[in-house]
N, C-alpha and C positions, 0 to 999 in steps of 0.2 A: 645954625641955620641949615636947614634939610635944602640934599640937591635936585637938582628938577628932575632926576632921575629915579626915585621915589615915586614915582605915581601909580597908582592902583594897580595890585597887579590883580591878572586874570587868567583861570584857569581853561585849556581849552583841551578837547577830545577827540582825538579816535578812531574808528573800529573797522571789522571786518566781519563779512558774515561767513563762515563754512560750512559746507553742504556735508548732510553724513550721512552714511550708509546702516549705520551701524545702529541699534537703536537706542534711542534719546534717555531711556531710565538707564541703559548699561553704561553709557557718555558719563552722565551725571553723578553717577552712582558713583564712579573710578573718581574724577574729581574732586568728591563728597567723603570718600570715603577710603581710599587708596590713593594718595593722592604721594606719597612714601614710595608708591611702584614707580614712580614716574624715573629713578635714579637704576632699576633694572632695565626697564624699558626704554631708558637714553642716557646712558653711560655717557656717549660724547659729548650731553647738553648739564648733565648732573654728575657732581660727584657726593652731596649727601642733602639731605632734608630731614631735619629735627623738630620735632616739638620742643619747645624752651620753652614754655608758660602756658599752663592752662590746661582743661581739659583738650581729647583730640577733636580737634575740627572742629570747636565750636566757637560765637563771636569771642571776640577776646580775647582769645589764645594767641600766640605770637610763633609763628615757625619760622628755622632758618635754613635759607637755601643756598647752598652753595652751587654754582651753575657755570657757564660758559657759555656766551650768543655763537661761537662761532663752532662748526665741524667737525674738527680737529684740534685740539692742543691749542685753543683761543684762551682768553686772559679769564684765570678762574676770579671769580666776580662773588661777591656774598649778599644778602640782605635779607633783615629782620620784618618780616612780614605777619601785619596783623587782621586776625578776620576780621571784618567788615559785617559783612551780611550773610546769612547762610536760611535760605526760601526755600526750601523742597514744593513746595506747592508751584513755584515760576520757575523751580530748577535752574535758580541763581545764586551766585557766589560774589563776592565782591572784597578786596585784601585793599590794604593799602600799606606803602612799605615804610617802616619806619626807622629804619636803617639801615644803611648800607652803601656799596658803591653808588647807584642809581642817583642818591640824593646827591650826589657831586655836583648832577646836570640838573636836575628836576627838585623843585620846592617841594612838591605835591606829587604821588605817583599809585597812583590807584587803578588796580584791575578789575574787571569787571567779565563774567562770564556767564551768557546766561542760555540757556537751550529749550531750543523752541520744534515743538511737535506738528510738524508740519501735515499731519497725515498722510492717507498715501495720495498719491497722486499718478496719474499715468507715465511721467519720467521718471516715479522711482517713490524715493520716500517723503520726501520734501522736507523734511527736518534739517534742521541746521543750529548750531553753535555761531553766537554773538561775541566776539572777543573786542570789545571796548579797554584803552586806557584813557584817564584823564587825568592831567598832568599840566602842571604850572612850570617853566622853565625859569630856572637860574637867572638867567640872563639870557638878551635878544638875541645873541651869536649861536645858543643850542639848538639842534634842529630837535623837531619834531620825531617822536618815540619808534619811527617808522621802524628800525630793527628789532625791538621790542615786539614789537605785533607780527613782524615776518616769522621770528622765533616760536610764539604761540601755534601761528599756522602750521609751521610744522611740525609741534609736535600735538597740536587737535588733530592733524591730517594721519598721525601716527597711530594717536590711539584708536583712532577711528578705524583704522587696519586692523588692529589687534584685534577689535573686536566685531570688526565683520566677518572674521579667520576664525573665529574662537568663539 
C-alpha cells in the first residue's frame, strides 16, 4: 500500500538576472567555450573541472566539477554534470547534474544560463546574464537552491570583471 506521502512531485524554479558590463559574445563565449578557466579564475570556488564523456562542450558530454559554495576552505563538493542545451544563436546553455553531492537534497537539478543583448542604452549597456535553476527537492524540509544561485552571482559578477579589465 503506497503512503500519502507519494504524491506528485513538482518541480519549481529559480533565477536571477545580472547586469554586465562586459560584452555578451565574450560572457558567452568563456562559458561556451573556456568554461576549464573558471578553476584559474576561482581557485577558492574550484578545485578541478574535467571532461569525462564526450566531445568538449557539446550536448551530451558529462563534465565533472569539483567545487566549494563557500570562500574559503568550505566542504569540497563534486558533480557529474550533463549538457543539456547548448544555443549559440540565444546564447544559452543549460546542464543538468546527474551526479553528485547536490542530488542528496534535489531530485532534479538543472542549470540554466542564458545572455541576453540588451543593446546600449543611456545607463550603460543593458545586457544581462539569466541564471535560472530548476529543481525538485528531496523532501519538504530542503530549502530552496538560494546558495546555488548566490554562488553563480558571484562568480558571473567575476567574470564579468575579467572581461571588462581585459
Amino acid at each position: 500500500m503506497m503512503s500519502p506521502q507519494n504524491k506528485m512531485s513538482r518541480t519549481d524554479s529559480i533565477w536571477v538576472k545580472v547586469p554586465l558590463k562586459s560584452s555578451p559574445e565574450k560572457y558567452y563565449g568563456f562559458f561556451r567555450n573556456h568554461m576549464g578557466d573558471l578553476v584559474n579564475l576561482f581557485p577558492q570556488y574550484y578545485s578541478s573541472i574535467q571532461l569525462v564523456e564526450g566531445a568538449n562542450f557539446s550536448p551530451d558530454c558529462i563534465i565533472q566539477f569539483k567545487y566549494s559554495l563557500g570562500e574559503t576552505g568550505g566542504r569540497s563538493l563534486s558533480a557529474n554534470v550533463k549538457i543539456k542545451t547548448v544555443d549559440d544563436a540565444k546564447k544559452l546553455l543549460a546542464y543538468n547534474i546527474i551526479e553528485g553531492d547536490v542530488l542528496k537534497h534535489y531530485k532534479v537539478f538543472e542549470v540554466r544560463m542564458e545572455v541576453v543583448n540588451g543593446g546600449t542604452s543611456k545607463g550603460g549597456g543593458g545586457s544581462f546574464a539569466k541564471w535560472s535553476v530548476v529543481f525538485e527537492k528531496a523532501n519538504e524540509n530542503v530549502a530552496a537552491p538560494e546558495d546555488y544561485l548566490e554562488w553563480f552571482v558571484k562568480i558571473c559578477k567575476g567574470v564579468d570583471a575579467y572581461f571588462s579589465k581585459n
